[in-house]
C-alpha positions in Angstrom: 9.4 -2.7 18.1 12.8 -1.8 18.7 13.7 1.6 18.1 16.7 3.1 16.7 16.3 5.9 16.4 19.7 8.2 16.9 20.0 11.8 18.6 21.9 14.9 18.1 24.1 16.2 21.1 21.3 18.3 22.2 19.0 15.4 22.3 17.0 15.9 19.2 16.3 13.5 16.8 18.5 13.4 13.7 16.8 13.4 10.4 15.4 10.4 8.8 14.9 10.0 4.9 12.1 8.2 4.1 11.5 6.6 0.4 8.1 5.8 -0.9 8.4 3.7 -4.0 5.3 3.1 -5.9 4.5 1.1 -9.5 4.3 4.4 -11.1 6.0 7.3 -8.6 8.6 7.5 -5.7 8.5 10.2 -3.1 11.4 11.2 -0.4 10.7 13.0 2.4 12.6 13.9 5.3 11.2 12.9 9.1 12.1 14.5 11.7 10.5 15.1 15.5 7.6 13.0 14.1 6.9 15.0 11.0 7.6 14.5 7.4 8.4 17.1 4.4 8.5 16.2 1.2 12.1 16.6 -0.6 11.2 14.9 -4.1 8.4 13.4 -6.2 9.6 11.4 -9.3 8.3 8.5 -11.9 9.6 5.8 -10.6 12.1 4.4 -13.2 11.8 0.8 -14.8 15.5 0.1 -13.9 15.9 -0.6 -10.4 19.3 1.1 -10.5 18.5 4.3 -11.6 16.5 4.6 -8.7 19.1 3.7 -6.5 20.8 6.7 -8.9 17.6 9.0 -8.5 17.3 8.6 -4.4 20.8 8.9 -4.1 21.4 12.1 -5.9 18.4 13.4 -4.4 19.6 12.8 -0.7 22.5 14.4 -1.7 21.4 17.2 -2.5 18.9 17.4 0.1 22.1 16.6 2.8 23.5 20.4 1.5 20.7 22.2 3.1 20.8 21.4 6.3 21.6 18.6 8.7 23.1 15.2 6.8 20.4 12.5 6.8 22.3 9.5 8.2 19.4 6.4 7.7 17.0 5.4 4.8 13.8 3.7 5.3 12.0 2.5 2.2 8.5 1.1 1.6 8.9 -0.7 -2.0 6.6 -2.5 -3.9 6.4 -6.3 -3.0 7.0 -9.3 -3.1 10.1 -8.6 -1.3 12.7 -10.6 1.0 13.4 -7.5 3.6 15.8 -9.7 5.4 18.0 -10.0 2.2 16.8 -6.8 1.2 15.8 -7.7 -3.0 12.9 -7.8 -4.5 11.0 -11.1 -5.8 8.5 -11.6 -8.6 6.6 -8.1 -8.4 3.6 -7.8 -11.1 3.9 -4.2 -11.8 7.9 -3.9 -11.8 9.0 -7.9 -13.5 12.0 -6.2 -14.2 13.4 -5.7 -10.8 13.1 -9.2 -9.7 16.1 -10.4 -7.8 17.7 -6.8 -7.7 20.1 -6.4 -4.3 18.3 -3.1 -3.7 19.5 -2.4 0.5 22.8 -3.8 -0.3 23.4 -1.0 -3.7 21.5 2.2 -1.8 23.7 1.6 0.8 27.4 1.2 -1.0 25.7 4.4 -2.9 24.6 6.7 0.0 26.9 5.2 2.4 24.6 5.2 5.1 22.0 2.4 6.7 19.1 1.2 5.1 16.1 -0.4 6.3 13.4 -2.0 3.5 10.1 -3.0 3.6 7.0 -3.8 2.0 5.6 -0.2 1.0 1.8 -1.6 2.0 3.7 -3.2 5.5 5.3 0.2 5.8 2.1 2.3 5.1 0.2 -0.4 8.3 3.1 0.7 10.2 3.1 4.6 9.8 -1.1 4.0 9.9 -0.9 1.8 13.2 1.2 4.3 14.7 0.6 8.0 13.7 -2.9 7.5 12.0 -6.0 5.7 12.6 -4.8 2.4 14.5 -2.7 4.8 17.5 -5.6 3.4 19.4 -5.9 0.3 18.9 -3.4 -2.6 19.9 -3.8 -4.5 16.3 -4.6 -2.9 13.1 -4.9 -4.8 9.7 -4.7 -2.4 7.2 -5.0 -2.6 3.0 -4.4 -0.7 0.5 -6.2 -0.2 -2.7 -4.2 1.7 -5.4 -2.3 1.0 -8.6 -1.8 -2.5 -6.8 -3.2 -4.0 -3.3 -1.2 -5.0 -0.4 -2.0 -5.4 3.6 -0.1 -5.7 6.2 -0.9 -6.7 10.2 0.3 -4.6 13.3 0.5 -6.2 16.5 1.7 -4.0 19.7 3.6 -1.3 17.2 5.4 -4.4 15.3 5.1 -5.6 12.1 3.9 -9.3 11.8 6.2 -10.4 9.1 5.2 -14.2 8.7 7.3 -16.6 6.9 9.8 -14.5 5.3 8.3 -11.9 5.6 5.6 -12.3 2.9 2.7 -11.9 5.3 -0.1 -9.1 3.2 0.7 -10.4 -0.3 -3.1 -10.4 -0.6 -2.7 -9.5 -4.1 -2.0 -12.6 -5.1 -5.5 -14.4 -4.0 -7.6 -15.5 -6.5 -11.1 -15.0 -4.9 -12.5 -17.9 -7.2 -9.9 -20.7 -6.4 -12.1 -22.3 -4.0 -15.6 -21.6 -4.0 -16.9 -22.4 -7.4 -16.3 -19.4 -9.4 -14.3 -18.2 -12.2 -11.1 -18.5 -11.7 -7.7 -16.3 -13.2 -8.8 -13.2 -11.3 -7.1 -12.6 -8.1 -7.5 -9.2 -6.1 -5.1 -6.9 -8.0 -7.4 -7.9 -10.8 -10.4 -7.2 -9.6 -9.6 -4.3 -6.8 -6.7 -2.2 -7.8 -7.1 1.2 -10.6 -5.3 -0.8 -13.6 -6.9 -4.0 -12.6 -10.7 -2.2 -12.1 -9.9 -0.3 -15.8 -9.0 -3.7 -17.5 -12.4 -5.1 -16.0 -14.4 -1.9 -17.6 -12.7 -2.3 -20.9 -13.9 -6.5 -21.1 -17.4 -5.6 -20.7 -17.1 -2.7 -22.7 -15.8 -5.0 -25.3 -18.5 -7.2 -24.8 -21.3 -4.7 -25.8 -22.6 -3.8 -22.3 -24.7 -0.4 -21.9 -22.3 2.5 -20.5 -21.3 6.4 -21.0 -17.6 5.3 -20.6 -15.5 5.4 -23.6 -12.8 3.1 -24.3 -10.6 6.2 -25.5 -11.0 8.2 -22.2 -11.5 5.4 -19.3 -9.4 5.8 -16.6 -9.8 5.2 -13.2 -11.0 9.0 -12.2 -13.5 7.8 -15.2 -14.4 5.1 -13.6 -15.4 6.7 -10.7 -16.9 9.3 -12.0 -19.6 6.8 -14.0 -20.0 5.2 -10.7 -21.4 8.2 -9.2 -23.9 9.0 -12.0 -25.2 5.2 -11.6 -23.7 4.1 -15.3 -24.1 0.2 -15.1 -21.7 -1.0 -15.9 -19.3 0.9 -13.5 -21.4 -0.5 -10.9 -20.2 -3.9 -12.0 -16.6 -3.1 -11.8 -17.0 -1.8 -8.2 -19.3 -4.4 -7.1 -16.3 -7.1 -8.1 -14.1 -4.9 -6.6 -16.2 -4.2 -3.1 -16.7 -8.6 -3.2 -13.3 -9.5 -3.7 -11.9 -7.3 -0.5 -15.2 -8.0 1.6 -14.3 -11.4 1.1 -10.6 -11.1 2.3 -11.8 -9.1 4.9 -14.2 -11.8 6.1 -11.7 -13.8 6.6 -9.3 -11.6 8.0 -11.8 -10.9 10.9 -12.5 -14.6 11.5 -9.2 -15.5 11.5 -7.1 -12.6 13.5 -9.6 -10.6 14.6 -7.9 -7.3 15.0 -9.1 -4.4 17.0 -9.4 -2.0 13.6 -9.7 -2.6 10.3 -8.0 0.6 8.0 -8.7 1.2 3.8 -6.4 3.3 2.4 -4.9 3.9 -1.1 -6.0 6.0 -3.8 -9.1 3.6 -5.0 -10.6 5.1 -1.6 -10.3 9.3 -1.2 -13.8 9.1 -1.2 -15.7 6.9 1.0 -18.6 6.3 -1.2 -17.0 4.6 -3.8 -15.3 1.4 -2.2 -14.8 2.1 1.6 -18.7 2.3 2.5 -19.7 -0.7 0.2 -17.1 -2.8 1.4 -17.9 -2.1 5.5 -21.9 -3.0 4.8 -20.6 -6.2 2.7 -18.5 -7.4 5.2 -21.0 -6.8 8.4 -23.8 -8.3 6.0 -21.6 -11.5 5.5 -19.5 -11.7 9.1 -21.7 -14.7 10.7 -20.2 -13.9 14.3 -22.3 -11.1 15.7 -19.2 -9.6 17.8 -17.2 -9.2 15.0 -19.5 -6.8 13.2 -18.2 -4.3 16.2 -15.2 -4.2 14.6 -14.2 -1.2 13.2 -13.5 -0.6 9.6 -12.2 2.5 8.9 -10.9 5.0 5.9 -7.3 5.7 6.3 -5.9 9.2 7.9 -2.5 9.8 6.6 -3.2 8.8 2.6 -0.2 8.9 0.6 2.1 9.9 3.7 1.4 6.5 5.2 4.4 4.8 3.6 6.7 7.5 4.7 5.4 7.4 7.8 6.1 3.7 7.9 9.7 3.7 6.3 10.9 6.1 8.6 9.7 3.8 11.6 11.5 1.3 10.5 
């Protein structure tokens, strides 16, 4: 990966901000000498121009404190075009389709920007300052308020065909092998999707101690732990849907290290350990079972991490 980074007269590394944008909140941070500190934590706004408004103003003000942040990296929600730097279709933002989000931060902020996929970014920052600094390849996923992968090869992002490599969110699982079709992964394996899924059977009579006035993801979970069926169910879509993708991930790239993160996967027991005895159960090439699968290190700094990189 080429680097860019830029140095001070003294040799140090001049700041970096680094923009998380998620579905429902944006961070911005500040990395510097391989560290990041949190600046800002806001809802991320429906109008993709008051957030160019929001990150601007908050750089600003940031830039009064100490040493003038000079580049932006930003890990967005996708799908995106990096190279042209605007979003496409996404399913949790529809209204920022098309937006020329690099070319307006940078007329606002004045300074360079760099834009990526925020689950690409978070495989980045993950490959290199989290669980896959050991490992040469690292295909990593995320599970959170959507789903999104991305593949890290030697430090570098594997874009594929404009860059829409990851966009796992957008499999339907049932397409091709018989089964009900409608429900692709962001359906069945991110919080909203998982919450939807309890609320169906809910409706449809099925024994459970959830409440349709109260269920929520940390709901959710909760029931999962005390064994409530129908819980259970949700998960066990959930755990399929990604074993599945995973399956075929390992058969088809093989990578050296498989890494869960997102917020779907703070603890282990719910999705992470499920999925790893689902996928060795179904993997039909012995060696492949050696692969390991592993809960993510650097949580909800992963994206930051990445979009500094960048």
């Amino acid at each position: 990966m080429a680097d860019s980074t830029t140095k001070t007269p003294q040799g140090a590394e001049k700041p970096v901000a680094a923009v998380d944008i998620g579905a429902t909140k944006t961070v911005v941070a500040r990395f510097e000498n391989h560290q990041v500190q949190q600046i800002a934590r806001f809802p991320t706004p429906r109008n993709p121009r008051h957030m160019v408004d929001e990150i601007t103003a908050t750089l600003r003000k940031a830039s009064l404190t100490g040493t003038a942040i000079d580049r932006v990296g930003v890990g967005a929600p996708g799908p995106l075009d990096a190279q042209a730097g605007r979003f496409l279709k996404l399913p949790n933002l529809p209204e920022w389709e098309g937006f020329p989000f690099v070319e307006a931060l940078e007329e606002a902020t004045g300074a360079p920007v760099r834009f990526e996929n925020d689950a690409t970014a978070g495989a980045l920052g993950e490959a290199l300052y989290g669980k896959g600094r050991s490992y040469r390849s690292m295909f990593y996923i995320t599970l959170s308020t959507g789903v999104g992968a991305g593949l890290i090869i030697d430090g570098t992002i594997f874009p594929g065909y404009r860059g829409l490599a990851g966009e796992v969110h957008a499999l339907d699982p049932g397409t091709f092998f018989g089964g009900e079709t409608g429900e692709t992964i962001i359906e069945r394996a991110s919080g909203p999707g998982m919450v939807r899924a309890a609320r169906r059977l809910l409706a449809t009579g099925m024994a459970s101690s959830l409440q349709e006035e109260s269920l929520d993801t940390y709901a959710l979970f909760a029931a999962l732990d005390r064994g409530d069926p129908l819980a259970q169910e949700v998960a066990r879509s959930a755990r399929d849907a990604v074993a599945g993708l995973l399956v075929s991930v390992l058969t088809i790239v093989a990578p050296e290290v498989i890494v869960i993160g997102g917020g779907l996967c703070t603890e282990s027991r719910w999705l992470v350990d499920p999925i790893r005895e689902r996928v060795r159960e179904a993997l039909s090439i012995p060696e492949l079972r050696d692969v390991p699968l592993e809960r993510a290190e650097l949580w909800d700094k992963a994206v930051l991490f990445g979009a500094a990189r960048l």
